[in-house]
Structure formats: structure tokens, C-alpha cells
C-alpha positions as CSV (number, residue, x, y, z in Angstrom):
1,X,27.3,70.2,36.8
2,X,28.0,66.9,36.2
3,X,27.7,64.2,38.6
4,X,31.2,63.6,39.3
5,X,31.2,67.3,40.5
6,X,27.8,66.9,42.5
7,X,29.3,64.1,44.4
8,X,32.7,65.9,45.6
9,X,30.4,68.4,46.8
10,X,28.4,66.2,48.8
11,X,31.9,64.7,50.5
12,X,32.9,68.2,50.9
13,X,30.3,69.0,53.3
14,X,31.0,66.2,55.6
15,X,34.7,67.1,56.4
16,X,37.3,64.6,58.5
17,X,40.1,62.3,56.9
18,X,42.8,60.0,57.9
19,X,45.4,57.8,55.5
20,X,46.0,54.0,55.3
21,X,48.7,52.5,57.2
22,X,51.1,52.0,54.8
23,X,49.8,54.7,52.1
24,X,51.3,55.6,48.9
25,X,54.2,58.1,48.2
26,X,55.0,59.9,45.0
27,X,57.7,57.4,44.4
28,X,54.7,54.8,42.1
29,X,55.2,52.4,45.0
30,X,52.9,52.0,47.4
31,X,51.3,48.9,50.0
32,X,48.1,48.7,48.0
33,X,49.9,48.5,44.9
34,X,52.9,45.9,45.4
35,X,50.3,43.6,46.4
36,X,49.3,40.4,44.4
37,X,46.4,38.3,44.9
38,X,45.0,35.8,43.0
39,X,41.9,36.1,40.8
40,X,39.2,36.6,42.4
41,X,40.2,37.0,46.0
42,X,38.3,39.0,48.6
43,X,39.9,42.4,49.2
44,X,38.8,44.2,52.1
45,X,37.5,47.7,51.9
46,X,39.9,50.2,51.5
47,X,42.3,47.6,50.0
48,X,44.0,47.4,46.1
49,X,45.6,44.5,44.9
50,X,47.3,43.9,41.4
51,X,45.6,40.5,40.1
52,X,48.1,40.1,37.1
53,X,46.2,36.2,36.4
54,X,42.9,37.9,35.7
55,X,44.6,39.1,31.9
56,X,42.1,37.6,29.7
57,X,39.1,36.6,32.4
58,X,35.9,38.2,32.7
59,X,36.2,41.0,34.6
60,X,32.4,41.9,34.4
61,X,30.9,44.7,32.6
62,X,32.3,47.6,31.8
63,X,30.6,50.3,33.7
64,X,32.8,53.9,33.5
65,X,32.5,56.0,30.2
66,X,34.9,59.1,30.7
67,X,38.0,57.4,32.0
68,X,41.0,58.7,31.8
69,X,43.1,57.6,28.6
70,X,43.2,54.0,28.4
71,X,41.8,52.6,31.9
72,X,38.7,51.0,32.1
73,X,36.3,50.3,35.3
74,X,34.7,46.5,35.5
75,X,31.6,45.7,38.0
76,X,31.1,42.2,38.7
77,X,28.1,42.2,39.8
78,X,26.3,45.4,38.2
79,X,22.8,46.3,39.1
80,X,23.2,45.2,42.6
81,X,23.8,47.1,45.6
82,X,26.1,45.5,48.0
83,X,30.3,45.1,48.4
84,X,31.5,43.4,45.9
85,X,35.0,43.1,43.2
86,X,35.7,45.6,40.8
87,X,38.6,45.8,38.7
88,X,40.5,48.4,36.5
89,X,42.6,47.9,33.6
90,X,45.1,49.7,31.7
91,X,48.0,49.9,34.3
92,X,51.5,50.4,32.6
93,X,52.4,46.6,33.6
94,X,49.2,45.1,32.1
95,X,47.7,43.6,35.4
96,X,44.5,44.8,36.3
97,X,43.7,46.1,40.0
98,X,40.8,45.2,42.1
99,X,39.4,46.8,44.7
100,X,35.7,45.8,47.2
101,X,33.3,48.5,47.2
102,X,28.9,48.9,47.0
103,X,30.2,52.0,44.5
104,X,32.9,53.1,42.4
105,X,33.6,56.4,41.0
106,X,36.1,57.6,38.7
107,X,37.1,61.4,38.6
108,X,40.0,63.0,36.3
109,X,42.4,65.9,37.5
110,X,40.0,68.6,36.4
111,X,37.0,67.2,38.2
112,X,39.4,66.9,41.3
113,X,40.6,70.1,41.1
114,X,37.1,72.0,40.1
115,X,36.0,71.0,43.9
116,X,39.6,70.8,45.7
117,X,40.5,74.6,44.9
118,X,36.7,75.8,44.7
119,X,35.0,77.2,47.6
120,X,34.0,74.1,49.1
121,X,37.4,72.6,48.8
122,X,38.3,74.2,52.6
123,X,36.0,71.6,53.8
124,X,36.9,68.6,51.8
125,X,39.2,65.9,53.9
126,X,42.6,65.8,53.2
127,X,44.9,62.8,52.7
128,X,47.3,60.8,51.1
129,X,46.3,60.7,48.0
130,X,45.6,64.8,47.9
131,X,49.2,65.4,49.1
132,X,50.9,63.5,46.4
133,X,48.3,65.2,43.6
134,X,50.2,68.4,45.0
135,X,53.5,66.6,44.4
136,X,52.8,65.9,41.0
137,X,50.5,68.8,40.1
138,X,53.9,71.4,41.2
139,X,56.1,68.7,38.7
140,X,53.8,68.9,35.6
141,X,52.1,72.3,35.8
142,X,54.9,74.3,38.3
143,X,52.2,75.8,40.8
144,X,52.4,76.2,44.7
145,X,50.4,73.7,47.1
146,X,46.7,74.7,47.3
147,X,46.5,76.5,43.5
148,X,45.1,74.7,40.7
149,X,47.1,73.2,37.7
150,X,45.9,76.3,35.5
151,X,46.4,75.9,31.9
152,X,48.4,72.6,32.3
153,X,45.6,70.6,33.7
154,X,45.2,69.2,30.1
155,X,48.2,67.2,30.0
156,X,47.7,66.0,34.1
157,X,44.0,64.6,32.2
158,X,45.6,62.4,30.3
159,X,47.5,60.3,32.4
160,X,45.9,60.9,35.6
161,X,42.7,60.4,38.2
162,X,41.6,59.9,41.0
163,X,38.9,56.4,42.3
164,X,36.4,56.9,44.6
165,X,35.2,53.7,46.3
166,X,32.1,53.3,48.9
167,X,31.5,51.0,51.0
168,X,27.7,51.1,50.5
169,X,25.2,52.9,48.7
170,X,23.7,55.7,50.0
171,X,24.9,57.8,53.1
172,X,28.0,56.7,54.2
173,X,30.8,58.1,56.5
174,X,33.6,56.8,54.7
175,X,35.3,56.1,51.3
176,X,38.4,54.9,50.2
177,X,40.4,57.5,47.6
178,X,42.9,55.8,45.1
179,X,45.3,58.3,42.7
180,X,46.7,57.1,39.6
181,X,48.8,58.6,37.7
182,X,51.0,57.8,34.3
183,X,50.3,54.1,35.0
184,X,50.7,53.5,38.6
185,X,49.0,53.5,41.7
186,X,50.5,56.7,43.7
187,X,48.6,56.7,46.7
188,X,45.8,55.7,48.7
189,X,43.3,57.1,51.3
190,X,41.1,56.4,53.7
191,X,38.6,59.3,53.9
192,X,36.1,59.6,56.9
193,X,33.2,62.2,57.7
194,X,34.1,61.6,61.1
């Protein structure tokens, strides 16, 4: 099991969820994303802002090696454990987004969905960013709400996944949950063990 997976199964034991004010919808728009700041600006956690002036800065260093077609994770302060800017590159409109976190994780449909619709799933919070997956998964791949992509889930790996951001490292009750898909931002999440 890799540790994408191990992870989802850790959150799935803690249970509880809520949304951001102002969440994504399937419609590619959402508050996080419409946002510019400049670069490097303090987000808060839980935020994502486009930083369309950071084309051509350093970003940091490159710390994701699976991501999904295209999009790559920066950490500007690796090796260190407390909040600080990360960006991600390969939106459809060429700005990067950044985002505050201790951690980042990134995690592709079928990591999403190995945990969502496995037996530990029941127990996994549910929010924003889960609901308009299901939008999304029942366009691409024509399944109900609650049943995996099936054979499909290919094509959804291309173009989109799912970012897990901590505020800390180790335990911690809550996370923020971004889902991108086919270049946008779709939706984000505040997730809570609480």
C-alpha cells in the first residue's frame, strides 16, 4: 500500500467534516480560486490563491513525483516542519496556486477512490470537494453517487486529483482538501476530525 493510501486510511478513522464558506461548485469557479494575490503573500490555512506574477520566480523545490499529468508541487521551505507557502503549477491559465500548510499531499482519482468506496470510506468526512468528484465522476465514467469510476477511472487520472494540506505535522484534527480537475480548481474543503 502506498503511502498516499496509508494516509486516507489514517483520516478515515477520525471521521467529522465541514466546507469553506464560499466553497467550490462544479462550475471551475470557486472563492479560493478567483482569488489573486501577489507573490509571496501569506495565505491563511485552508486558503488558495492564483499568484499569476510568480511565472518565472522560484517557487522552491520540487517535492511531488506522481502528480497528475502536468502539475507540479513546490515547497519553499523543504526539510522544515512548520506552515509555510507552497505552490502548484500547471493550471490551464498558466498561474500557479499557493496554498499555507506544515504538509502537502497530492492524491490522483484512483487513490481517492481506492479509500472513498473501500470499507473504510463510510467513515471518511465528507465535503465539498467529495461532492463535486461525484459530479464529475457520474459525467466522465456514467456511475451513480457512492460507486467508483470502474473502468473509466483512467481517463479521470489524467486530468484530475485531489490536495491534501495540514496544518502541522503529525496528529492533527484538521486538513484542508483542494479538487482539481482538467485545469481548474473545482472545489475546496475544510475537513475536521471533530
Amino acid at each position: 500500500m502506498n503511502r498516499v493510501a496509508s494516509l486516507f486510511i489514517l483520516l478515515a478513522l477520525l471521521g467529522g467534516c465541514g466546507a469553506l464558506p464560499g466553497g467550490g461548485s462544479f462550475s471551475g469557479e470557486s472563492a479560493a480560486d478567483v482569488r489573486d494575490v501577489e507573490f509571496g503573500a501569506v495565505q491563511h490555512f485552508g486558503e488558495v490563491a492564483r499568484v499569476c506574477d510568480a511565472k518565472g520566480r522560484d517557487l522552491g523545490q520540487q517535492v511531488n513525483e506522481n502528480a497528475a499529468r502536468g502539475y507540479r508541487l513546490y515547497d519553499t521551505k523543504p526539510g522544515t516542519s512548520g506552515a509555510r507557502s507552497y505552490y502548484i503549477t500547471g493550471f490551464s491559465d498558466g498561474c500557479p496556486r499557493q496554498l499555507t500548510a506544515a504538509n502537502v499531499l497530492l492524491a490522483d482519482a484512483s487513490d481517492y477512490e481506492q479509500i472513498r468506496f473501500g470499507p473504510a470510506g463510510e467513515n471518511l468526512p465528507y465535503g465539498e470537494t467529495d461532492a463535486t468528484y461525484e459530479q464529475i465522476k457520474g459525467q466522465v465514467c456514467g456511475t451513480r453517487r457512492g460507486q467508483p469510476c470502474g473502468k473509466r477511472i483512467a481517463t479521470l487520472d489524467k486530468n484530475t486529483f485531489f490536495v491534501s494540506a495540514y496544518e502541522r505535522f503529525g496528529e492533527t484534527s484538521r486538513w484542508s482538501e483542494i479538487l482539481v480537475h482538467d485545469g481548474d480548481v473545482m472545489a475546496v474543503a475544510m475537513k475536521s476530525a471533530n
